[in-house]
Backbone as CSV, one residue per row, in Angstrom:
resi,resn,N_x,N_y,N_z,CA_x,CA_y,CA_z,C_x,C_y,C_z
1,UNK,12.684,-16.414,-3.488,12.138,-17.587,-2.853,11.179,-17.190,-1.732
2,UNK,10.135,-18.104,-1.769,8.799,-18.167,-0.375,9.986,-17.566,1.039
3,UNK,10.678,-18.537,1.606,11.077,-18.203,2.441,11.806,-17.154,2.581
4,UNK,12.572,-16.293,1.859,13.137,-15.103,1.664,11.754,-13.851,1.992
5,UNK,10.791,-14.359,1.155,9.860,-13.268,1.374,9.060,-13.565,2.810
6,UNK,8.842,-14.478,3.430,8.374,-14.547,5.047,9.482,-14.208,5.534
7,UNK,10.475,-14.193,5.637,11.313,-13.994,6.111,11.499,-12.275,6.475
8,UNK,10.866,-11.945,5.279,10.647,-10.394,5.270,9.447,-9.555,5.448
9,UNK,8.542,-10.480,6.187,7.697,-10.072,6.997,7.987,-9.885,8.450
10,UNK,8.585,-11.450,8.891,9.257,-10.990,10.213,9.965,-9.863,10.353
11,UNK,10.484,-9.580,9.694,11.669,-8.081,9.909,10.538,-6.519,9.669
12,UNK,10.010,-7.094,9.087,9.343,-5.647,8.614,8.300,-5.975,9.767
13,UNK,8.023,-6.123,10.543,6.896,-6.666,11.681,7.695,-6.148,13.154
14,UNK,9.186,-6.125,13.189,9.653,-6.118,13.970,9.389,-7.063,15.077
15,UNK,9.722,-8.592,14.759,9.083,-9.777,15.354,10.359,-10.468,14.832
16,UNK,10.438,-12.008,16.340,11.404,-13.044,16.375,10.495,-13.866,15.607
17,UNK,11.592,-15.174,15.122,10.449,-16.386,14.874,9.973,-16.833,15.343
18,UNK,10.111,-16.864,17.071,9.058,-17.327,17.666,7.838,-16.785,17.760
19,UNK,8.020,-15.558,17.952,6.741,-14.748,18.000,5.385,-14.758,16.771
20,UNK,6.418,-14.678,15.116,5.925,-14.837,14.340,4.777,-16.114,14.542
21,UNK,5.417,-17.770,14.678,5.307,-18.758,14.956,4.073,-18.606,15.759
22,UNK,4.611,-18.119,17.085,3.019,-18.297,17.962,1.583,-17.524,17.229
23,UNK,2.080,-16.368,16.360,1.031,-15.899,16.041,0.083,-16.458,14.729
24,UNK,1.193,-17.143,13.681,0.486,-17.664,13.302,-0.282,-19.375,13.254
25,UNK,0.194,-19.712,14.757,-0.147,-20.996,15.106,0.698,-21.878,15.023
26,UNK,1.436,-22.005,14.252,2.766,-23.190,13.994,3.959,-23.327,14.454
27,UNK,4.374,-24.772,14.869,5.420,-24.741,15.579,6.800,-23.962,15.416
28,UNK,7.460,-23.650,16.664,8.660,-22.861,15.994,9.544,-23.832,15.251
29,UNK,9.392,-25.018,15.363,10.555,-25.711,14.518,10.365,-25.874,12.602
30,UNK,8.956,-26.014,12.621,8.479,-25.932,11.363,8.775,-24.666,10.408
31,UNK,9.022,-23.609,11.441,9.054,-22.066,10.749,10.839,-22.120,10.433
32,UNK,11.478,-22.867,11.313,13.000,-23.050,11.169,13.130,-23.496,9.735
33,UNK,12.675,-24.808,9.580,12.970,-25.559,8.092,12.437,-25.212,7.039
34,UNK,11.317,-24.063,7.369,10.642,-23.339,5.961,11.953,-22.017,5.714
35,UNK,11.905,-21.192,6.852,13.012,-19.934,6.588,14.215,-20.698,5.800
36,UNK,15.019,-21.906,6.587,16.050,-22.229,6.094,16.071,-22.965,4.268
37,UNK,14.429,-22.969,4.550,14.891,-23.453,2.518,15.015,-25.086,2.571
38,UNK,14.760,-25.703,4.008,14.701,-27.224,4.026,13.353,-28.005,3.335
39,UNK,11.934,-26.880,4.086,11.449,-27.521,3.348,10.231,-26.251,2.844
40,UNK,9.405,-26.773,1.988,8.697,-25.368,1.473,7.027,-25.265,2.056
41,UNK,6.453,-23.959,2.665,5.300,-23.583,2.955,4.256,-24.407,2.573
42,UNK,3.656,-24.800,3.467,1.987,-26.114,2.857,0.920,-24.567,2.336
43,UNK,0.017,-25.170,1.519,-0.858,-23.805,1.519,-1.655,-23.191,3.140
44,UNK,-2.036,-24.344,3.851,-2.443,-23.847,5.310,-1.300,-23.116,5.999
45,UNK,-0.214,-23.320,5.635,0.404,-22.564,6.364,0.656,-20.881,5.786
46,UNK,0.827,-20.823,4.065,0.257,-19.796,3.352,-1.179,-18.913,3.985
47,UNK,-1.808,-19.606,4.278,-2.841,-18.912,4.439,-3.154,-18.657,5.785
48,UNK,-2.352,-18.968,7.197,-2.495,-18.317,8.239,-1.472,-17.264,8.345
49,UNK,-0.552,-17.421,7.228,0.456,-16.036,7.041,-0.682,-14.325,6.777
50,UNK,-1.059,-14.881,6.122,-2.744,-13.947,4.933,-3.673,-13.658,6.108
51,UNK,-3.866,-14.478,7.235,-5.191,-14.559,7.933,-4.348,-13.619,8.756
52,UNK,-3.587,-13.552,8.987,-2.842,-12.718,10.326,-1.924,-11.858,10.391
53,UNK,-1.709,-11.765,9.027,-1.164,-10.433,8.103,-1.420,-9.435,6.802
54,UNK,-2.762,-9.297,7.399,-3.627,-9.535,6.271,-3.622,-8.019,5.558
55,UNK,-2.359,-7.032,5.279,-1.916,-6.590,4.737,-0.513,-6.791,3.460
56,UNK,-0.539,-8.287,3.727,0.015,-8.465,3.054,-0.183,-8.982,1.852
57,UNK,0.362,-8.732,0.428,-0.457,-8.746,-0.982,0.104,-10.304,-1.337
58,UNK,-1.127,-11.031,-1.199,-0.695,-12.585,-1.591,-0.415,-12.825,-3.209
59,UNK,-0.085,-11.954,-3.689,0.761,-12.281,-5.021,2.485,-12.389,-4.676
60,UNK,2.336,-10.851,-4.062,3.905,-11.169,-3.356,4.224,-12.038,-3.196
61,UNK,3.292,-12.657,-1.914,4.308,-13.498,-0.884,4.069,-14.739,-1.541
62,UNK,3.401,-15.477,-2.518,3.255,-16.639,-3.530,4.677,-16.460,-4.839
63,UNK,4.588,-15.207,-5.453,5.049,-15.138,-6.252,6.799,-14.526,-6.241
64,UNK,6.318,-13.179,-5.717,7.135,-12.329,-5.535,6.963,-10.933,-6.469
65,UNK,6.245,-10.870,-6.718,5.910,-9.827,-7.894,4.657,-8.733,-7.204
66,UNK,4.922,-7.740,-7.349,3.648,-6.711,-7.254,4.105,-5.583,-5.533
67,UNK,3.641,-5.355,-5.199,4.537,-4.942,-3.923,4.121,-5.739,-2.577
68,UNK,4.676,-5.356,-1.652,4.753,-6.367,-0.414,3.431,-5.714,0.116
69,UNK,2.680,-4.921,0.463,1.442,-4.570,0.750,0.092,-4.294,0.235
70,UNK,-0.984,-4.889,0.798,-1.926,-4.172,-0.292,-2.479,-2.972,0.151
71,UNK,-2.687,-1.848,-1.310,-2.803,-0.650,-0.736,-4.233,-0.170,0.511
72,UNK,-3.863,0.468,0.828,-5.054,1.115,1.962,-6.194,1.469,1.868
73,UNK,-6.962,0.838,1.435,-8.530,0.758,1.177,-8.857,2.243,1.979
74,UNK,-8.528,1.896,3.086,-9.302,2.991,4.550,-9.173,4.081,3.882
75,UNK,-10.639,4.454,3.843,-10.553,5.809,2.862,-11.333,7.013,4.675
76,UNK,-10.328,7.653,4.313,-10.746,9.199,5.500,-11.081,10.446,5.036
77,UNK,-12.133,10.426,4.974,-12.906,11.747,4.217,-12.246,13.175,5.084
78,UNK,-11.831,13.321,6.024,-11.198,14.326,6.906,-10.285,14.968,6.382
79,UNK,-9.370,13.807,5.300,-7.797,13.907,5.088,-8.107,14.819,3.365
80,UNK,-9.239,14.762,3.096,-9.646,15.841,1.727,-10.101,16.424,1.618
81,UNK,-9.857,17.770,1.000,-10.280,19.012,0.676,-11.269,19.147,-0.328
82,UNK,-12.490,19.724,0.038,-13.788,20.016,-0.711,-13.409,20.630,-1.768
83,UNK,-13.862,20.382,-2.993,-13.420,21.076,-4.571,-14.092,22.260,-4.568
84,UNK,-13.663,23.684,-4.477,-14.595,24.376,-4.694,-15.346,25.209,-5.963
85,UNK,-13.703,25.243,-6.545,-14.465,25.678,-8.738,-12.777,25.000,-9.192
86,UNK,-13.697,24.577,-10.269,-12.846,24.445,-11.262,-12.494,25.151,-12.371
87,UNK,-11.384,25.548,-13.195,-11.533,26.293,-14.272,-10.701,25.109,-15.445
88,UNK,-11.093,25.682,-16.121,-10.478,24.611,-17.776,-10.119,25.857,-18.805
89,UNK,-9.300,26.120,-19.088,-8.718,26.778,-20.283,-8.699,26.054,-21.181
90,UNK,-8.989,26.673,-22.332,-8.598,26.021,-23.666,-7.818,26.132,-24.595
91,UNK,-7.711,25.922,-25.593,-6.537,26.036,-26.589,-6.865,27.986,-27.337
92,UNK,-8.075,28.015,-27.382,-8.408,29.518,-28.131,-8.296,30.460,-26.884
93,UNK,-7.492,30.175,-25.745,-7.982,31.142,-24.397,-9.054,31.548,-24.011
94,UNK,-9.795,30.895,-24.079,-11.519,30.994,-23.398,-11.191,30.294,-22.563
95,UNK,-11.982,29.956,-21.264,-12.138,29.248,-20.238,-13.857,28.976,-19.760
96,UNK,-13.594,27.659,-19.196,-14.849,27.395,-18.447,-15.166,27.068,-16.905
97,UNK,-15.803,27.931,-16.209,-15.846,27.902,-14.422,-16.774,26.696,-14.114
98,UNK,-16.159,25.679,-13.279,-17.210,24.527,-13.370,-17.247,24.914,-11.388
99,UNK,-18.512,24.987,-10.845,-18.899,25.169,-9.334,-19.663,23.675,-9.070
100,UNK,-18.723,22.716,-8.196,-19.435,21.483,-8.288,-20.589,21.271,-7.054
């Protein structure tokens, strides 16, 4: 259920519901009756979850399927090692040196 999975943002955020609440604009009482399953998420409220957690993979938190984050775009050229040759063996034991 929706609220099971917000529910598990707060925790994984290391955040109260109020805090959650203030951050994403909505009252704390409204965030009470969505967690508790009284009543269910409007899409505006879906989507200031997305606007302000915006690591989070909105299939998940709609569905529940796929994982709870989306992966890390941020690509750091620092964190990889320059290729310097390649070799390819083959099935007859010959090989080929590829220098990119």
């Amino acid at each position: 259920m929706i609220n099971k999975r917000i529910n598990k943002i707060i925790k994984e955020n290391g955040i109260n519901v109020n805090k959650f609440s203030q951050k994403i604009g909505v009252n704390r009482s409204t965030m009470s009756h969505i967690l508790s399953g009284r009543n269910n998420p409007s899409i505006d409220l879906i989507n200031k979850i997305l606007d302000n957690f915006n690591e989070i993979n909105p299939t998940w938190l709609l569905r529940g399927s796929g994982s709870m984050y989306l992966p890390d775009l941020n690509f750091d050229p620092k964190i990889y090692k320059e290729v310097k040759k390649v070799l390819i063996f083959y099935t007859d034991n010959s090989f080929q040196e590829l220098n990119p």
